[in-house]
ZAMARGU-4260 file (C-alpha; in steps of 0.2 Angstrom, whole numbers, plus 5000, padded with zeros to 4 digits):
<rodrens>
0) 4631/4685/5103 | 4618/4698/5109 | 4614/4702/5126 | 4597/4699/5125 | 4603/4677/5121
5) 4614/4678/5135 | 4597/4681/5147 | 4599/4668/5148 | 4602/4653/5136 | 4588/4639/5143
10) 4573/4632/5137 | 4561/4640/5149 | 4571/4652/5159 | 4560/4656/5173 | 4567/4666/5188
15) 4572/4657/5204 | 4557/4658/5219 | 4561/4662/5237 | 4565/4647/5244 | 4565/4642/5264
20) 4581/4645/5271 | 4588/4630/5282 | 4587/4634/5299 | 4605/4634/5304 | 4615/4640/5285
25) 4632/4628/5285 | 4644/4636/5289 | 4658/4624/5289 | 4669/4620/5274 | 4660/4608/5261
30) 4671/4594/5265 | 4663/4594/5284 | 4646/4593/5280 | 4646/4582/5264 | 4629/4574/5270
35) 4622/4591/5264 | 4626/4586/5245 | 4621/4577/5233 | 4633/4565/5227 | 4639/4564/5208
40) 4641/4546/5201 | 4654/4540/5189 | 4650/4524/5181 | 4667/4515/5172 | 4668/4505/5158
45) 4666/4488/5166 | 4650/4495/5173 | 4657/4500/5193 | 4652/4515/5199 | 4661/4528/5211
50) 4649/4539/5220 | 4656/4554/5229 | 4659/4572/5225 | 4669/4577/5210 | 4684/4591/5215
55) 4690/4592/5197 | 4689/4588/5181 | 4703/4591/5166 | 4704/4581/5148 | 4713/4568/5154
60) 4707/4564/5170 | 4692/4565/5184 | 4697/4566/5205 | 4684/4562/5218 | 4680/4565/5236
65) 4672/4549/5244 | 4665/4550/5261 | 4665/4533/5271 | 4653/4525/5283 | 4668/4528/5296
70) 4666/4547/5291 | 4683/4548/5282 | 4687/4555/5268 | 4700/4551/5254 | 4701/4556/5235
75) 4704/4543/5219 | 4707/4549/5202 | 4700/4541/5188 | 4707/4541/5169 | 4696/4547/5158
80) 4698/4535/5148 | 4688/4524/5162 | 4675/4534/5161 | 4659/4528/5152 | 4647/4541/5161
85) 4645/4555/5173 | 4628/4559/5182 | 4630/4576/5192 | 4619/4576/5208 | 4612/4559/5204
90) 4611/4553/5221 | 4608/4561/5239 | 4610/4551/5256 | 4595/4561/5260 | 4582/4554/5248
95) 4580/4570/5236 | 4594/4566/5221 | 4590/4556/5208 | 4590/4537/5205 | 4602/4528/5192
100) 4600/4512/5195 | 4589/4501/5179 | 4593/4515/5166 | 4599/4504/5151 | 4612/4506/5143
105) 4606/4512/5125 | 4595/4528/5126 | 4578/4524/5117 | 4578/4541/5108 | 4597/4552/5108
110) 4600/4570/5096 | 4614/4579/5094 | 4611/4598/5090 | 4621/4614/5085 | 4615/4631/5096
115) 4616/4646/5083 | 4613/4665/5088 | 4612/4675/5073 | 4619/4662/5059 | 4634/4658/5073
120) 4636/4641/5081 | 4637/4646/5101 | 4637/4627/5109 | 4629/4612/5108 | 4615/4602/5115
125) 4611/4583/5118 | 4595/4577/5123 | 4591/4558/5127 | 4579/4546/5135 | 4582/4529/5141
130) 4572/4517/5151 | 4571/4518/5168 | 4568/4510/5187 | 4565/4491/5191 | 4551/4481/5190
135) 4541/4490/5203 | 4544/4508/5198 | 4546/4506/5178 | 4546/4527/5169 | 4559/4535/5160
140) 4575/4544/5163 | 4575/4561/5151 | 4590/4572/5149 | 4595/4590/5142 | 4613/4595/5141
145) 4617/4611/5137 | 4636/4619/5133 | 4637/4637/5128 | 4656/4639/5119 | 4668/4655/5127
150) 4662/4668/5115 | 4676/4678/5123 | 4688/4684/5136 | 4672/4691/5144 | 4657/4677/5141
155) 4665/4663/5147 | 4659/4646/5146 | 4644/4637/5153 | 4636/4619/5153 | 4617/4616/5160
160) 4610/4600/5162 | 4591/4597/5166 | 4586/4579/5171 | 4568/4573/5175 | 4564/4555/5181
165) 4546/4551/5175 | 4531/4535/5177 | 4527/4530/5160 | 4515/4545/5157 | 4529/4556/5160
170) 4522/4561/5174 | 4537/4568/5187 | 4545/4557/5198 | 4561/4566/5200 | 4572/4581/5194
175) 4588/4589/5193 | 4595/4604/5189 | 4613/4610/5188 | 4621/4626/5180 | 4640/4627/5179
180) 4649/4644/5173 | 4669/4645/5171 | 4680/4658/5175 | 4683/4672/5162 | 4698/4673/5156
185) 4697/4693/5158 | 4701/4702/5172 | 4686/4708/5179 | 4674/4696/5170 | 4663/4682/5177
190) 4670/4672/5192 | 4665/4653/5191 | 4650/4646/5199 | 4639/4631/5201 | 4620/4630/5206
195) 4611/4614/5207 | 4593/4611/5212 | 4587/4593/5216 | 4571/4584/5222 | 4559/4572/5221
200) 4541/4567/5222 | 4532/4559/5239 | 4512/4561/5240 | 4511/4572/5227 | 4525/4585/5237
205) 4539/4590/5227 | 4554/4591/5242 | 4568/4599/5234 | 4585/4607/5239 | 4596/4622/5229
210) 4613/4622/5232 | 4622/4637/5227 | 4640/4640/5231 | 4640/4638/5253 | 4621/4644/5252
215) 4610/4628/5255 | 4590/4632/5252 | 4575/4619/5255 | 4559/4621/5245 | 4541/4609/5247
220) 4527/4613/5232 | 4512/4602/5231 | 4508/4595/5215 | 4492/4596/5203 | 4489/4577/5198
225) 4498/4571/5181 | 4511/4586/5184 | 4525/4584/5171 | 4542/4594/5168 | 4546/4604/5153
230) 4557/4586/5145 | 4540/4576/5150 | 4528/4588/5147 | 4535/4590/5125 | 4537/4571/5127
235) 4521/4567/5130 | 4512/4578/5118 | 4525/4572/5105 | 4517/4555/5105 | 4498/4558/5108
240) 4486/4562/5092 | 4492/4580/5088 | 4478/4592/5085 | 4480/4611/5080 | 4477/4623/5099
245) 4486/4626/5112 | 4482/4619/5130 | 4482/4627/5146 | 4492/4617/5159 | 4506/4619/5175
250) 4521/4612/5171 | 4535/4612/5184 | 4549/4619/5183 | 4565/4611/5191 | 4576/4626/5189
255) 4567/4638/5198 | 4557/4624/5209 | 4542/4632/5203 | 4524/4628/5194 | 4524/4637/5179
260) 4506/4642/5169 | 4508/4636/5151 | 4503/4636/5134 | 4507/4624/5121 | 4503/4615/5109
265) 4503/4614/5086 | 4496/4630/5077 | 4500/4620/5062 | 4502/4603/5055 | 4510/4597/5043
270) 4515/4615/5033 | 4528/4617/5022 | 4540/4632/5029 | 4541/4648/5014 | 4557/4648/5003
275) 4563/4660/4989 | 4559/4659/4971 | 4567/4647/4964 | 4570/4636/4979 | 4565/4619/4979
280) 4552/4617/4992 | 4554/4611/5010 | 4547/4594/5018 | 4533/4596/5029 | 4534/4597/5046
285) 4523/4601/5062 | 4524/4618/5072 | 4524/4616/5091 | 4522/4633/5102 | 4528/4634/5120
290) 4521/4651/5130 | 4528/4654/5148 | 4527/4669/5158 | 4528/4682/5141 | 4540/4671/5131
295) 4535/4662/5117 | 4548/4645/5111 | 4544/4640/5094 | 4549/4619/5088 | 4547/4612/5070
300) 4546/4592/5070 | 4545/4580/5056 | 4536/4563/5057 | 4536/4556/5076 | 4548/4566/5090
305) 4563/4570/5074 | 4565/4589/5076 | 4568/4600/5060 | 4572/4617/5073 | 4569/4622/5090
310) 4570/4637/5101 | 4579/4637/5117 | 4579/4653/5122 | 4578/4670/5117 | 4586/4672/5101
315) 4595/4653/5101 | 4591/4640/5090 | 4596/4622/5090 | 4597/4613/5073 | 4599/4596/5073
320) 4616/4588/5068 | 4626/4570/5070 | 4636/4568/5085 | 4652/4568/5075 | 4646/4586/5069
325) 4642/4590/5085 | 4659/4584/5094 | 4668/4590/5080 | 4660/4610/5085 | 4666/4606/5102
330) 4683/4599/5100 | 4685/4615/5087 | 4676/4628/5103 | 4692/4619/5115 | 4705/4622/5103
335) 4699/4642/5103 | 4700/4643/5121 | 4716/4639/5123 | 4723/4648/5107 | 4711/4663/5102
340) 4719/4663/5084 | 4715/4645/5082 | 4701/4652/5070 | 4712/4659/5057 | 4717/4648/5045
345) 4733/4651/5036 | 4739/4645/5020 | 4757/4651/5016 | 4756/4640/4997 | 4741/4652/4992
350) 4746/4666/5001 | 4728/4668/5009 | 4723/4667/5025 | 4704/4665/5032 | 4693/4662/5048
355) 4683/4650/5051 | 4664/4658/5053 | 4660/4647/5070 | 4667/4631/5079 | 4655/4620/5066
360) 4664/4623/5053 | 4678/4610/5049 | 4693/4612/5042 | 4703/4598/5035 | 4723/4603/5026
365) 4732/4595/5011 | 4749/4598/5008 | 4752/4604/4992 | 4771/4599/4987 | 4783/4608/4974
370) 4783/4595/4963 | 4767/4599/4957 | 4764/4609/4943 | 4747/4610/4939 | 4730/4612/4950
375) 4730/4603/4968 | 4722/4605/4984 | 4724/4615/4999 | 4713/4609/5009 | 4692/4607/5014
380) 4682/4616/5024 | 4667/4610/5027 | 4651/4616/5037 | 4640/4600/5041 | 4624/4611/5047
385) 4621/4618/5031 | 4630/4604/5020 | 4641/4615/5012 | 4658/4615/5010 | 4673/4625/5005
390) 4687/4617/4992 | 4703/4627/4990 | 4715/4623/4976 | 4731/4633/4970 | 4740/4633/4952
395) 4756/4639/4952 | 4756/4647/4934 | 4736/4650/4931 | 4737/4668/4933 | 4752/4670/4920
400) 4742/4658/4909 | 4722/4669/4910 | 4726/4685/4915 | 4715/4700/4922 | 4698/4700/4928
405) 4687/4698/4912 | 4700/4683/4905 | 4699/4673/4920 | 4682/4673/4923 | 4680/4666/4905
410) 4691/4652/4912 | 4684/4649/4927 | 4666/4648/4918 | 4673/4636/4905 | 4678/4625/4918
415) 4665/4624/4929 | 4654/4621/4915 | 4662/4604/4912 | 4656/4596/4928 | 4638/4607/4927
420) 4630/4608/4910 | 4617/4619/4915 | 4626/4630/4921 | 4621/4649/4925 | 4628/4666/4931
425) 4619/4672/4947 | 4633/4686/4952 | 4643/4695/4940 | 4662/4697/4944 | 4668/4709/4954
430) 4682/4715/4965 | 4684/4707/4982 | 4684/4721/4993 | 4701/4724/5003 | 4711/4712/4995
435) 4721/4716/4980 | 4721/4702/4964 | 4705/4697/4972 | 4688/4694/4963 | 4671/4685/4966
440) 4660/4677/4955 | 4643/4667/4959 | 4634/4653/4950 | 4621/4640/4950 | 4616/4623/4942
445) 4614/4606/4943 | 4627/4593/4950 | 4621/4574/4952 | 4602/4578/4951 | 4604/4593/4964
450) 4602/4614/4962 | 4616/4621/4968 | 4623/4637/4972 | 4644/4640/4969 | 4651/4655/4976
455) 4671/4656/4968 | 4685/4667/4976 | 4699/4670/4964 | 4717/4676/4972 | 4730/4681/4961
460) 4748/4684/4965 | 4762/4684/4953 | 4759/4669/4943 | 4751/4660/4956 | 4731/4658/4955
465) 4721/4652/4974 | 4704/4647/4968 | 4692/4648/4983 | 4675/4637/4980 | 4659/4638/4990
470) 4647/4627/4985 | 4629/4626/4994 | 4611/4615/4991 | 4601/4630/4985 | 4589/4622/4998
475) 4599/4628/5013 | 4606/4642/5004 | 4598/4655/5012 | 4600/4650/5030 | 4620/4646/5025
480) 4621/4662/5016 | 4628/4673/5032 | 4640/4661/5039 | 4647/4659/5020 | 4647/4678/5017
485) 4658/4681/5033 | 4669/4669/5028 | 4670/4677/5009 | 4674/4693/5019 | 4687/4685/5030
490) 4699/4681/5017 | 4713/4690/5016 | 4732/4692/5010 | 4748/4685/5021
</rodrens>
């Protein structure tokens, strides 16, 4: 991941402002002065909701501090399992935090995306919007979470969340900020840290208070009529009539606390992206630029708010996927960070090993038992974002049977021509760098009224033959190719 994404990994990443120090900093532990925080709530399955502060959070279970009216404190821990939601910062004894009660249960609009730096899934982002406030204060409730994986010893971990409370013009009400960074596991990396920023709007003041570490900071800005946030702000021009320009406008920021001078708007409707020669063509879609401060965000949407790619930050895209997809990329980035070789796969029955390009990738093994004696799976690997999956099947007397480069490439041909008529040689054979009885071979055709790309890996070893398949739409081929190439590279002898 390069430096330049890690500067830092947000939609519109504006630089902190001075803010008005309190006049008496705490100096007292947190526990002393808890009226100085906003409060997380933790809203269980039956609908009850514990509001306090949460100490700590592991995969099987969430502790609170709660503060009484007597001024006590005492700690309950709450299975996870309990656990239907968590809203960090959602609510201050002060006024400033944000309000949670009327948000309906089912989000009017919620996606699920992959973050990818250079062809590499780096995290994950959800964004939803529910309904919101009771029958005097009816709006919306619009929500940005971002997770950036461990990339390694040295980048650890980090989860962003952006929240903005709105009136039905998406017009700011409330917002919430919050940034969370783990530990590195290397000596000498990144300590953990945690930054919120929350406030609300009164008169057309925004009142807001940062919270970073011990350090408490207070901040007022005064508010240009019909001011929205950057989750409003796309919202509302998402569902007006979209014209080609881009408007000036202030948009605030609730990071940074800050007005913000913008420009966005569509520099083109309704275009159909470039693709190779040969490539069926792409659906059309809108183009939608954000500018900010010398930074330009660019987001491709199809018909109404579905987005088809968007920019998040300097050399971060987020593609759109299914929360199974995405979920599966976390449990997979989890698995990594407790057990760096997670990502090598190893199959002893084909004598191969291989990596898995990023955590979006999914592998799922098949045992192949001895009394088998002809062709059987391995196992799949497959790689939702681009559709494309990975088979992996082993004979145990196929390379006795074809020997040598040119006959088993006549074989292999012959039989992938009997599920694609049409087929058609796009790479000739040739040796698999680095790894010895290795070749590669690459084809296209048609399969089930679809062009498709086949990229084949052929291992032999003895009288064993590992066939490695890679087949890609030729629609996505081009964005997929990188990811697919590592992984060709990967594979390697045990």
């Amino acid at each position: 991941m390069p430096r330049a994404a890690l500067a830092f990994l947000l939609l519109f990443c504006f630089a902190l402002p001075a803010l008005a120090d309190d006049e008496t900093p705490p100096s007292a532990p947190a526990e002393d002065a808890p009226e100085e925080e906003a409060l997380d709530v933790v809203t269980l399955e039956g609908g009850n909701q514990v509001e306090g502060k949460i100490e700590s959070e592991t995969e099987d279970k969430i502790t609170v501090r709660i503060r009484s009216e007597g001024g006590g404190a005492s700690r309950v821990t709450l299975p996870r399992s309990r656990v239907r939601k968590i809203e960090y910062g959602a609510s201050n004894p002060r006024g400033s935090g944000m309000r949670v009660e009327g948000v309906g249960p089912t989000p009017v609009r919620e996606d699920w995306f992959l973050l990818q730096t250079e062809g590499r899934t780096v995290g994950i982002r959800h964004l939803a919007m529910w309904g919101s406030g009771d029958a005097n204060e009816s709006g919306w409730r619009i929500e940005e979470t971002l997770e950036y994986f461990m990339q390694n010893p040295y980048v650890p971990a980090v989860m962003i969340r952006r929240v903005e409370e709105t009136d039905l013009r998406f017009v700011l009400r409330r917002t919430l900020f919050r940034e969370e960074g783990r530990e590195a596991i290397a000596e000498g990396g990144p300590e953990a840290y945690l930054r919120t920023m929350t406030g609300r709007v009164e008169d057309g003041l925004w009142k807001g208070r940062m919270a970073d570490g011990r350090t408490h900071k207070t901040n007022e800005v005064l508010l240009p009529s019909e001011t929205r946030g950057p989750l409003g702000h796309r919202e509302f021009i998402l569902r007006r009539k979209r014209e080609i320009g881009l408007d000036e406008v202030l948009v605030f920021d609730g990071k940074s606390g800050e007005l913000v001078a913008t420009r966005t708007g569509f520099v083109g409707l309704q275009q159909r992206p470039r693709t190779q020669p040969g490539m069926p063509a792409a659906p059309p879609r809108d183009e939608l630029h954000w500018e900010a401060r010398g930074t330009r965000h660019i987001s491709w949407y199809g018909q109404g708010t579905k987005v088809v790619q968007e920019t998040v930050a300097e050399g971060v895209v987020a593609i759109p996927v299914s929360k199974a997809a995405a979920t599966a990329a976390q449990e997979n980035a989890t698995r990594r960070a407790k057990d760096p070789q997670e990502k090598r796969i190893k199959l002893p029955e084909g004598g191969i090993s291989f990596e898995l390009p990023d955590p979006s990738w999914v592998w799922q093994p098949q045992t192949a038992t001895p009394s088998h004696t002809s062709w059987r799976k391995l196992g799949r690997l497959e790689a939702p974002i681009h559709t494309a999956d990975v088979r992996i099947e082993l004979h145990p007397e196929e390379a006795l049977n074809t020997p040598g480069l040119e006959t088993a490439a006549a074989w292999l041909k012959e039989r992938l021509s009997s599920v694609c008529k049409d087929l058609r040689l796009a790479q000739k054979p040739q040796a698999l760098s680095g790894v010895k009885g290795a070749w590669r071979v690459g084809y296209t055709g048609t399969l089930k009224g679809e062009s498709i790309y086949t990229l084949a890996v052929v291992v032999d070893r003895g009288e064993r033959r590992t066939l490695v398949l890679v087949a890609c739409p030729k629609a996505s081929w081009e964005q997929a190719r990188p990811a697919l190439e590592r992984f060709i590279a990967s594979v390697n002898l045990l």
